[in-house]
N, C-alpha and C positions, 0 to 999 in steps of 0.2 A: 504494500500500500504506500503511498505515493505523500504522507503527512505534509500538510504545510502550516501543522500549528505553531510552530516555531515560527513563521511568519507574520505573526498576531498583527491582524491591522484592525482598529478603531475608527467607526466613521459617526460623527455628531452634525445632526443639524438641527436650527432653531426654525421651526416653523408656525405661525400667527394660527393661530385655530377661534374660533369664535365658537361659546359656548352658548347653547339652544336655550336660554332662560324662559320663564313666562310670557306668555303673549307672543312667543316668535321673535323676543327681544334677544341679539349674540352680545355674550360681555368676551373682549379680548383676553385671550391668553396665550401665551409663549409656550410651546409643550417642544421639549430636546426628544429630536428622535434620535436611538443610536444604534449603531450594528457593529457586533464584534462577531472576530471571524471562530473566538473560542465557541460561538453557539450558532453558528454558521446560516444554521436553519431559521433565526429568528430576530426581530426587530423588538427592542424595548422604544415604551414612551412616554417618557417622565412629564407629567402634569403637573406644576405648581401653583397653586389655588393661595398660598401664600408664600410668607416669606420665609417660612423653617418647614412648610409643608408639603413635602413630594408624596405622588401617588403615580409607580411608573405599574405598566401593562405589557406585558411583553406576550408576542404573537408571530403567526409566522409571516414572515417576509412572503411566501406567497397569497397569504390573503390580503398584503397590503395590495398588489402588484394588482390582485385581481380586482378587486373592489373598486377599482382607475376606470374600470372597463365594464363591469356590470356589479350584480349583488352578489357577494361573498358572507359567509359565516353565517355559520348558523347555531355558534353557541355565545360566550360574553361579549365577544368582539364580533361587530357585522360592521361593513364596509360597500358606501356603493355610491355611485354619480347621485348629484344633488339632482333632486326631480325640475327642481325650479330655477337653476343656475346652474348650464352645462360645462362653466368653471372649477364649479365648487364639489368637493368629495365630501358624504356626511357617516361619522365614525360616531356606533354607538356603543356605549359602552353596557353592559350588565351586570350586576351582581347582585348577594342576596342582601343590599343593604338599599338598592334602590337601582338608575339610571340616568346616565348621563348622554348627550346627543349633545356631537358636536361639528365643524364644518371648517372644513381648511379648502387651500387651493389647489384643484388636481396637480399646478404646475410643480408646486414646492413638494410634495410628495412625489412627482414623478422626477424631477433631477435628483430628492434622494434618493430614490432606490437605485436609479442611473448610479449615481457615484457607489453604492453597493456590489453595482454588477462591473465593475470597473474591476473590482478586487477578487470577489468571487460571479464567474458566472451560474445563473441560475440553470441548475442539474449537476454542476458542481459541487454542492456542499460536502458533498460526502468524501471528500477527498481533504478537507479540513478537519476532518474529525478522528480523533486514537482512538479507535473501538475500544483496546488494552488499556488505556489509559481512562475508558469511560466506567469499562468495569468496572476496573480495579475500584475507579470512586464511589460507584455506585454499592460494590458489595461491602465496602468498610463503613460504610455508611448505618449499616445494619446492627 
């Protein structure tokens, strides 16, 4: 196998997301997307609602990819073109504590995933990952 974890590249970007409040009203917020190649398969997305409060989601980078282009997900995280701004991507979140609906710009989304597939192309991942090395974490874990 072919590892390029020794290679670890970290990709961050800051993109404006507008949060669904009441009445259809967005309140701005800064949400850091980032991609490490240690988890190859997946995009984290740190939400900060304040100023010592992060709330990151991590998902996979093909449901970001797909949700660009039609409706994706079908469990906490759903993804899919805004019905009413063929701009706009609307990312909803779920859990069992409530939901969140929120709306960024397909652009800013799709140059980062761009600069992701720069690094690893997608059907790639799996050549960034030590199976031996996931074990072994996986079973001391126990």
């Amino acid at each position: 196998m072919d590892d390029m974890g020794n290679d670890r590249k970290v990709i961050t970007s800051r993109v404006d997301f507008g949060f669904l409040a009441a009445h259809d009203f967005l309140v701005p917020l800064e949400v850091e997307l980032r991609y490490d190649t240690l988890d190859p398969f997946a995009v984290v997305a740190a939400f900060r609602p304040g100023r010592d409060d992060c709330v990151e989601w991590a998902f996979a980078r093909d449901l970001l990819a797909d949700g660009l282009i039609g409706d994706a997900g079908e469990g906490d995280i759903r993804i899919r073109p805004s019905d009413s701004d063929v701009e706009m991507v609307v990312v909803e979140l779920h859990s069992p504590s409530g939901q969140a609906v929120f709306e960024a710009a397909a652009e800013d989304l799709a140059e980062f995933l761009d600069e992701t597939y720069e690094v690893v192309m997608p059907g790639n991942e799996h050549l960034w990952v030590d199976i031996d090395d996931e074990l072994t974490r996986l079973t001391s874990m126990s």
